[in-house]
C-alpha atoms as one frame of an Amber mdcrd trajectory, in Angstrom:
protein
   0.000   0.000   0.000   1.987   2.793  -1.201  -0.855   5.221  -0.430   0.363
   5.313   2.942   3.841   5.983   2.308   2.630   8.493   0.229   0.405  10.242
   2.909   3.367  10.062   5.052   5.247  12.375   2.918   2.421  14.672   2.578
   2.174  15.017   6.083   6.076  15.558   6.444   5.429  18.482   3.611   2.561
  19.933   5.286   4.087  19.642   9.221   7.654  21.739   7.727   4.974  24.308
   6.121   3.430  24.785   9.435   5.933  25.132  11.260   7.485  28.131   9.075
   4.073  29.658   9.736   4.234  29.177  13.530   1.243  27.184  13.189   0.374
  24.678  15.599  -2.082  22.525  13.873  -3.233  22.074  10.290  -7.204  22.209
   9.587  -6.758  20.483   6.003  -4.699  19.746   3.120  -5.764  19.466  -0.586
  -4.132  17.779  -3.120  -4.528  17.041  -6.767  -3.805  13.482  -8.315  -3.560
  12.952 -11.800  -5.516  10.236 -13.215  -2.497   8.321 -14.375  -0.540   8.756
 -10.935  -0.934   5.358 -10.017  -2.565   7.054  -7.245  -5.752   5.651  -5.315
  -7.838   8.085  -3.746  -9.462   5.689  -1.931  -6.729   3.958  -0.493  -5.376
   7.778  -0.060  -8.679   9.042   2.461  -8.100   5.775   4.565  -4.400   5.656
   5.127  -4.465   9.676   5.908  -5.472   9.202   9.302  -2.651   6.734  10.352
   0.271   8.970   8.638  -1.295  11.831  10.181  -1.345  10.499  13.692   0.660
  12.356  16.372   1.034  15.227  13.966  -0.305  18.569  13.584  -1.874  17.288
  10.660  -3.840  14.742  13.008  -7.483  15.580  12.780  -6.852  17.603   9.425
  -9.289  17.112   6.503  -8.105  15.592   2.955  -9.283  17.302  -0.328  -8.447
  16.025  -3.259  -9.259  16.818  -6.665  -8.767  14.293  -9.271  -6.856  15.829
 -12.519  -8.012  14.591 -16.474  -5.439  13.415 -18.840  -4.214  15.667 -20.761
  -2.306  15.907 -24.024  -0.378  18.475 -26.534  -0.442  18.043 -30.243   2.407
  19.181 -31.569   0.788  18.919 -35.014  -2.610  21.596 -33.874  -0.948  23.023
 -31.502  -3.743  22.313 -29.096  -3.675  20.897 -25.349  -6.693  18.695 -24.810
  -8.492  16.263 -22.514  -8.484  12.705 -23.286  -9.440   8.946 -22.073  -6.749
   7.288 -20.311  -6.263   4.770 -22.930  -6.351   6.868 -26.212  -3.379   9.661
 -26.304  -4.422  10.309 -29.592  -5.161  13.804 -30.206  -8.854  14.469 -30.627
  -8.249  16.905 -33.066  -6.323  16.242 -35.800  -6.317  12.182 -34.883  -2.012
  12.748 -34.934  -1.052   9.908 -31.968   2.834  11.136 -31.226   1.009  13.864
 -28.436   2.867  14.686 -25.306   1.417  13.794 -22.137   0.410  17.249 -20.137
  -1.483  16.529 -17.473  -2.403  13.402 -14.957   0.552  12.076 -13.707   0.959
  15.166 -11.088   0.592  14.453  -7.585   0.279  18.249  -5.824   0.109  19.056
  -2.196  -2.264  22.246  -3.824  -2.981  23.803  -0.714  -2.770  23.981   3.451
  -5.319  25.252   5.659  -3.519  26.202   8.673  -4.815  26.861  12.182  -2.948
  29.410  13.821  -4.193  29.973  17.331  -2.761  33.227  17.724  -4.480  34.749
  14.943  -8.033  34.620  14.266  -7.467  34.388  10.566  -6.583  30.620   8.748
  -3.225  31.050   6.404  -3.722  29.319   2.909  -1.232  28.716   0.582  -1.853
  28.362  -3.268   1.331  27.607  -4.504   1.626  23.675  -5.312   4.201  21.774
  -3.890   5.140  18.508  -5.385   4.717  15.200  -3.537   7.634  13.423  -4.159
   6.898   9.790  -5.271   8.119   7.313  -2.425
């Protein structure tokens, strides 16, 4: 179950972010998993509460958005959403596309609780999961 070592690195990410903000706990975390990550989001929601034990991320709530495939046709020009299993490009029908999207794995955003300030710091800039 590499979901879990995968959560554990999430939590790692999110717990240095936190405490660069002062922040004590962490509310929630979103992420966004490409369809083609090898990713489960299943597996994902039920291993996050055992990687986020005895953390500040204990307790936190898991977003995640699940990302289409994309591709670029070099031949159009065009980036477009496909099926998993056809990389053609629905445009012109050329197949030697570029994959451009769905294999990411994002920490997109922490929801931090900072006690001594009323107000919740988010953060939109994505940070990569590394792949464990």
């Amino acid at each position: 179950m590499h979901e879990l070592s995968l959560c554990q690195s999430l939590v790692r990410q999110a717990s240095r972010v936190a405490a660069e903000h002062g922040a004590r706990s962490i509310r929630r975390i979103s992420v966004r998993i490409g369809l083609l990550s090898g990713v489960e989001a299943d597996l994902m929601l039920h291993a996050f509460p055992f990687a986020s034990r005895g953390t500040a991320a204990e307790g936190a709530q898991l977003d995640m958005e699940l990302c289409p495939v994309r591709v670029y046709c070099p031949q159009c020009n065009r980036d477009s959403e496909v099926p998993s299993n056809h990389l053609n490009c629905p445009h012109c029908g050329y197949w030697q596309t570029h994959l451009s999207g769905g294999e990411e794995l994002l920490l997109a955003s922490i929801d931090l609780g900072i006690e001594t300030d009323a107000q919740t710091l988010t953060s939109s800039k994505p940070w990569e999961v590394p792949h464990v």
